[in-house]
C-alpha positions as CSV (number, residue, x, y, z in Angstrom):
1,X,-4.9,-14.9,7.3
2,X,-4.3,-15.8,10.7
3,X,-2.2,-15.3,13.8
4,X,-1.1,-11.8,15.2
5,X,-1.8,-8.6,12.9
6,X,0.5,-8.6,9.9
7,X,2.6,-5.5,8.9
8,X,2.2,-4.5,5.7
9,X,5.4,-2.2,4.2
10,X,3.4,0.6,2.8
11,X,5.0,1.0,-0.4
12,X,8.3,-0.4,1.1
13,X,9.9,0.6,4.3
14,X,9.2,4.4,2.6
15,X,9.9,6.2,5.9
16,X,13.7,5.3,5.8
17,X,14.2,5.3,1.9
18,X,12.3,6.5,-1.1
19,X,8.9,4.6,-1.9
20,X,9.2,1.5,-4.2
21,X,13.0,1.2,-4.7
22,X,14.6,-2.1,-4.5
23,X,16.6,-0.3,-1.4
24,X,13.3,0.4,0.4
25,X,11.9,-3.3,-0.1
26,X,15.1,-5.1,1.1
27,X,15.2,-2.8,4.1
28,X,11.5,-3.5,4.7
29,X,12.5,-7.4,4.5
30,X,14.8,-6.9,6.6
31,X,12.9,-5.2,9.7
32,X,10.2,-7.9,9.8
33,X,7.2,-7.0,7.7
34,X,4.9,-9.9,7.0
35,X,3.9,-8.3,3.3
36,X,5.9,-6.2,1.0
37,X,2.9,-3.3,-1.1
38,X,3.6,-3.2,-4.9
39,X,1.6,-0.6,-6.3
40,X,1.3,-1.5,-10.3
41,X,0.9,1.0,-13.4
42,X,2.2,0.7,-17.0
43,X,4.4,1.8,-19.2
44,X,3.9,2.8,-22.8
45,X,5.5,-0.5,-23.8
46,X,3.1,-2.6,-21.7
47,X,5.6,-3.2,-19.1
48,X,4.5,-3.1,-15.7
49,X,6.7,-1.4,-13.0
50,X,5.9,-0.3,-9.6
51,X,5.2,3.3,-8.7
52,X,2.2,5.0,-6.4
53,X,1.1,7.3,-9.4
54,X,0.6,7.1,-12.7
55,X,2.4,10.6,-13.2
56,X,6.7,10.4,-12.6
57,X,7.1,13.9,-11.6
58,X,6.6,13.7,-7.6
59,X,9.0,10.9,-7.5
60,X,11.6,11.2,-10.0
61,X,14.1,13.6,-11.8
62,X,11.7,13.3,-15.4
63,X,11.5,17.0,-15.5
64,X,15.3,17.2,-15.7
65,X,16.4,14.5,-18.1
66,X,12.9,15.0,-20.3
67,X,11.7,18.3,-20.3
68,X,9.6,18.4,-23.5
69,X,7.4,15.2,-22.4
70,X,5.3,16.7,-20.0
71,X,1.7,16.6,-21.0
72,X,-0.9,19.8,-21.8
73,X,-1.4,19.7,-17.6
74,X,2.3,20.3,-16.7
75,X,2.6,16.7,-15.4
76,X,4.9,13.8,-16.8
77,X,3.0,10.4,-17.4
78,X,4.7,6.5,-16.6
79,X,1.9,5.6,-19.7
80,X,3.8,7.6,-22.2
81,X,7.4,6.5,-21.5
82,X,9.2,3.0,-22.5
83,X,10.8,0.8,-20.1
84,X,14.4,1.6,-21.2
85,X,13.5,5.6,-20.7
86,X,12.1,5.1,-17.3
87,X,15.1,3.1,-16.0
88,X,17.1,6.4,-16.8
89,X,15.5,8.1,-14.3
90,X,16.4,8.5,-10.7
91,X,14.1,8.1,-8.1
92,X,13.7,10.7,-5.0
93,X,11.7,11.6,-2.0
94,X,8.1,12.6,-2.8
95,X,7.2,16.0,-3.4
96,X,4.6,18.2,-3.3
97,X,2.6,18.5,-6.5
98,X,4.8,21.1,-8.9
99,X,6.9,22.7,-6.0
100,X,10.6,20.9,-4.9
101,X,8.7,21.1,-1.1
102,X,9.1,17.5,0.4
103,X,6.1,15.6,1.7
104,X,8.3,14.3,4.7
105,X,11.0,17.1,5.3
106,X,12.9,14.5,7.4
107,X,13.1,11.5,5.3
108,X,15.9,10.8,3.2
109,X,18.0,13.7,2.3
110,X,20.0,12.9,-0.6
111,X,18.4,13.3,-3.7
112,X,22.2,12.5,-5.5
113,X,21.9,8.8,-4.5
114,X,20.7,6.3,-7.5
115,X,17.6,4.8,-6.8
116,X,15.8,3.5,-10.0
117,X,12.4,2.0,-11.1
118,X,11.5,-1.5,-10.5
119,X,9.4,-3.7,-12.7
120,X,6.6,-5.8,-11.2
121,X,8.9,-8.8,-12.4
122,X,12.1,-7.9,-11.3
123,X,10.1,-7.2,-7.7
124,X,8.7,-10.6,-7.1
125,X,11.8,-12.6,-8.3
126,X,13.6,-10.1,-5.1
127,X,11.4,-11.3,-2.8
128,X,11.1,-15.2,-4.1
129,X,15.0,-14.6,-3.4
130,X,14.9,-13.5,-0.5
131,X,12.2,-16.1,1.2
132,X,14.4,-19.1,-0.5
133,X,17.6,-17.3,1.3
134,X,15.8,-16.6,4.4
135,X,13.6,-19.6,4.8
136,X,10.8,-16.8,5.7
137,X,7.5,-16.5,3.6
138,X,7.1,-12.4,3.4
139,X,3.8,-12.1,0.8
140,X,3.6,-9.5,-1.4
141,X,0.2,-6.8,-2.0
142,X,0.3,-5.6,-5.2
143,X,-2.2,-2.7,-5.9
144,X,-3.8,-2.1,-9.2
145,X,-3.6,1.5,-10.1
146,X,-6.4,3.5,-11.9
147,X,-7.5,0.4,-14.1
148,X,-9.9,2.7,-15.9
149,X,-7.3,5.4,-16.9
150,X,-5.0,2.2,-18.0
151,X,-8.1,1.3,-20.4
152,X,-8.2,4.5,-21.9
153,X,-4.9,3.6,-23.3
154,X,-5.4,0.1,-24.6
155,X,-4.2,-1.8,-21.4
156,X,-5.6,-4.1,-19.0
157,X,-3.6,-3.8,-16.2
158,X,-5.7,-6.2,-13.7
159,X,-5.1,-9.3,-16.3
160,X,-1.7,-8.2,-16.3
161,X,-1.4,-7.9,-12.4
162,X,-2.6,-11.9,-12.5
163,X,-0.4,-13.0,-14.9
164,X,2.5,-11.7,-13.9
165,X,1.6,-13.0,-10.1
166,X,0.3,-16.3,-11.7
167,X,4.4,-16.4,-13.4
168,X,5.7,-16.1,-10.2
169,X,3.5,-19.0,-8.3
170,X,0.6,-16.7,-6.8
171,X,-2.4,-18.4,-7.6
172,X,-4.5,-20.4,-4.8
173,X,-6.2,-18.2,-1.9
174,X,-3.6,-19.9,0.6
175,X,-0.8,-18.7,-1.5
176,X,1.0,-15.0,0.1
177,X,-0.8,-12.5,-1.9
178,X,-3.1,-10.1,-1.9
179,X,-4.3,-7.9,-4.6
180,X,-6.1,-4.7,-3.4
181,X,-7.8,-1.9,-5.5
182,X,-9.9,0.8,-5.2
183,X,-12.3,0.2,-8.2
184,X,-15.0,-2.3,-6.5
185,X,-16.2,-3.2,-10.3
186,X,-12.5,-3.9,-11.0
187,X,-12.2,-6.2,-8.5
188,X,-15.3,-8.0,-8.8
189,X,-14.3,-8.5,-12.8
190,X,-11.0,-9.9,-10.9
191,X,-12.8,-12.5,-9.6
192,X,-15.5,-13.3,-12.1
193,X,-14.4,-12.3,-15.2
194,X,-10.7,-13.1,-15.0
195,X,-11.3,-15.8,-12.7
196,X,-8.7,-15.3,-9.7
197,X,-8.5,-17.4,-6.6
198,X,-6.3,-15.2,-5.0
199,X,-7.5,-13.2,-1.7
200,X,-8.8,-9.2,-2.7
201,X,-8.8,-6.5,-0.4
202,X,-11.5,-3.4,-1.2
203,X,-9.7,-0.3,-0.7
204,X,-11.5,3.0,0.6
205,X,-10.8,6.5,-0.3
206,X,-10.0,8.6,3.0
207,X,-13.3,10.6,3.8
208,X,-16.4,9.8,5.8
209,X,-17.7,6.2,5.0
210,X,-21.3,5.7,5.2
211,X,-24.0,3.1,3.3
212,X,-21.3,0.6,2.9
213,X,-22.6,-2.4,1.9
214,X,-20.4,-5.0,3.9
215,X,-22.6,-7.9,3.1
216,X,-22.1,-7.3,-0.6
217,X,-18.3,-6.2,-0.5
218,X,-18.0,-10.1,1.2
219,X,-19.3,-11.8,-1.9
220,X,-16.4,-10.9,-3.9
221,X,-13.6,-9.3,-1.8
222,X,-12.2,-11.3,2.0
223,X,-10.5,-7.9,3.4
224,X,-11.4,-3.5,3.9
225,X,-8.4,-1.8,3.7
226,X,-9.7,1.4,4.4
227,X,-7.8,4.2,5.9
228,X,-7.2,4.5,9.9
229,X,-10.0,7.3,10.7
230,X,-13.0,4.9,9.3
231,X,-12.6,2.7,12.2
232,X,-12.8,5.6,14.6
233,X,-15.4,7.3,16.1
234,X,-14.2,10.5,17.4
235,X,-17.8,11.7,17.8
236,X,-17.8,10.0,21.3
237,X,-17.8,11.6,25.2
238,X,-15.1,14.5,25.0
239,X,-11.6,12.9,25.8
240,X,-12.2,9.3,24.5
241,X,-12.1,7.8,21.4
242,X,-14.2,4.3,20.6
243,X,-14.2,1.9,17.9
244,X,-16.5,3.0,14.9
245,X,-19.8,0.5,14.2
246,X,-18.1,0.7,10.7
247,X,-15.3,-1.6,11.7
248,X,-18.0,-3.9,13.3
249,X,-19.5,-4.0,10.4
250,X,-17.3,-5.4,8.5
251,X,-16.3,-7.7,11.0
252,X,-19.9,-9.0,11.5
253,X,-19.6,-9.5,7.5
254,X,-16.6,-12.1,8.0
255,X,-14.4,-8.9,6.4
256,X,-10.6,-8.8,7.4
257,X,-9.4,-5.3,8.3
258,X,-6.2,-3.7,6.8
259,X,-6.3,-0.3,7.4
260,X,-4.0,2.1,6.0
261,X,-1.8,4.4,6.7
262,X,0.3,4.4,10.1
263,X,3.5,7.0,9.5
264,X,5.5,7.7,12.9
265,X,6.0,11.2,11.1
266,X,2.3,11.8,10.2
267,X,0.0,10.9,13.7
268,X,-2.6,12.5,13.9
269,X,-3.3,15.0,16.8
270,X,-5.4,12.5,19.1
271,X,-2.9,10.4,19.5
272,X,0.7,11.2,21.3
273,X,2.8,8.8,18.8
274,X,2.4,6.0,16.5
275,X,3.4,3.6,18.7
276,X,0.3,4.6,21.0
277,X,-1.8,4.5,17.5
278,X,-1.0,1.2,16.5
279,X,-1.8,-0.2,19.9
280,X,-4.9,0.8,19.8
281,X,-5.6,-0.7,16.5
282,X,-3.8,-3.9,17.4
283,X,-5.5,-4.2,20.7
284,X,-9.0,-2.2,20.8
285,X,-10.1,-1.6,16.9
286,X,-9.2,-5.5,16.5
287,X,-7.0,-5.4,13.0
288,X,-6.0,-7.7,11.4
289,X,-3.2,-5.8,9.2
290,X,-2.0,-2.7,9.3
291,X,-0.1,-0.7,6.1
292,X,3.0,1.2,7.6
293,X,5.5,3.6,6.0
294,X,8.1,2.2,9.1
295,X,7.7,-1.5,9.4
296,X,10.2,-2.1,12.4
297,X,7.6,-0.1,14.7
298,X,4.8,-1.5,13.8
299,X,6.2,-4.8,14.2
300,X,8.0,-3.9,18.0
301,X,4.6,-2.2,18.6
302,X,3.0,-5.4,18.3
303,X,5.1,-7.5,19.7
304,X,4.9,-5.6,23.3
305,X,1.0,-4.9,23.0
306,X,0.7,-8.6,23.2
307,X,-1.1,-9.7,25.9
308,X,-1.8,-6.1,27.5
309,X,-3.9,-3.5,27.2
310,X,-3.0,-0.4,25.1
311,X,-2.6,3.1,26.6
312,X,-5.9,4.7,25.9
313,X,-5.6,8.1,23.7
314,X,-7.4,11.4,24.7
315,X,-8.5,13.3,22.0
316,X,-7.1,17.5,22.4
């Protein structure tokens, strides 16, 4: 990639509109982002369709319209549902693990409006509409979810990740995808085994990140996409915050960096907003992509930090 850091929509522009509806992808379109996030996992038919989780119940109304499906833990599984039952469902605003509490109390508040399930499919023919309407060239990130668990159930989700990207003319390294994962051993068998040419981005469990092999991630992966705090080092003189050696790191390894995730109703307490967050990353940490739940302010943060120096955070 090149050119000025690209905004990715985190899983659509899910500030505004629930996560991974059609509605959220459009709107995210629409505000500017440079790359629409697909997050992949299966259904008991083989179908792929894009939701965060592999369990419906945070997301949808499953424990409504199918009370009897939930497993021995209590929780509802994509895995063990057919296409035509899943596009029953209507899709809300996250929620806390078995409560009704909201994640984001001040997202969307109607619960009553119909947003459904997406396939994979119906996903990039949207946004192969849209750039051939447009005349634009938004990519699309698709993330394969818990490959292993997938496995367990007789499905290979990463070959069907490539095909269904391959269907759809993502192929070559220059085309406008990116497939990210958390499983390093997936994604190496995504380049050796399966073969892809196609760019892959390591993702990074939030936490402390420490003996990370740069150097190695290189040989198989072109991008970190860990999450914000690894590239700070909050350890510094009291009152300033400085770029962590982590983010060098991976620099110095030829490693892109598409950290994750900027949400202008989650900042964390060192900085005052989001917008003063993303200029730091744009302008000090050096990204080159960030993943954001509102995609219009990471793209009008951008476009005013260019060419000037950020406001530097304090940290309380």
């Amino acid at each position: 990639m090149t050119g000025p850091p690209f905004v990715i929509a985190h899983r659509g522009a899910s500030g505004y509109l629930p996560e991974h509806t059609r509605e959220a992808k459009v709107l995210a379109y629409g505000q500017g982002a440079d790359y629409l996030e697909q997050d992949v996992v299966a259904t008991a038919d083989g179908e792929l369709v894009v939701l965060h989780d592999v369990r419906l119940d945070d997301v949808t109304d499953v424990a409504r319209r199918f009370p009897k499906r939930r497993r021995s833990d209590g929780r509802y599984y994509v895995i063990d549902f057919t296409l035509d039952e899943l596009r029953t469902l209507r899709v809300i605003e996250r929620r806390q693990p078995g409560t009704d509490r909201r994640v984001f109390p001040g997202r969307f508040p109607d619960d009553d409006v119909e947003f459904r399930i997406v396939t994979l499919d119906e996903e990039l023919r949207l946004i192969r509409g849209l750039n051939a309407a447009t005349g634009r060239a938004v990519g699309v990130y698709p993330e394969i979810k818990e490959p292993a668990f997938h496995r367990e159930h007789g499905i290979d989700l990463a070959a069907g990740v490539l095909e269904a990207l391959a269907r759809h003319g993502y192929t070559e390294p220059e085309d406008d995808a990116v497939v990210q994962c958390f499983d390093a051993d997936e994604l190496k068998r995504c380049r050796y085994e399966l073969g892809t040419r196609l760019r892959l981005a390591q993702l990074s469990e939030e936490g402390p990140v420490g003996g990370v092999d740069f150097t190695a991630m290189a040989q198989y992966a072109q991008i970190w996409a860990p999450h914000y705090s690894a590239l700070l080092d909050l350890g510094a003189a009291e009152g300033e915050i400085r770029v962590a050696e982590a983010a060098r790191a991976a620099s110095r390894a030829c490693l892109e960096l598409h950290p994750y995730t900027f949400r202008a109703d989650a900042v964390p307490e060192y900085f005052a907003d989001v917008g003063q967050q993303l200029e730091f990353f744009y302008a000090e940490v050096g990204v080159d992509a960030v993943f954001c739940d509102q995609p219009d302010v990471a793209v009008e943060v951008r476009g005013r930090t260019a060419g000037r120096p950020p406001v530097p955070p304090s940290v309380r």
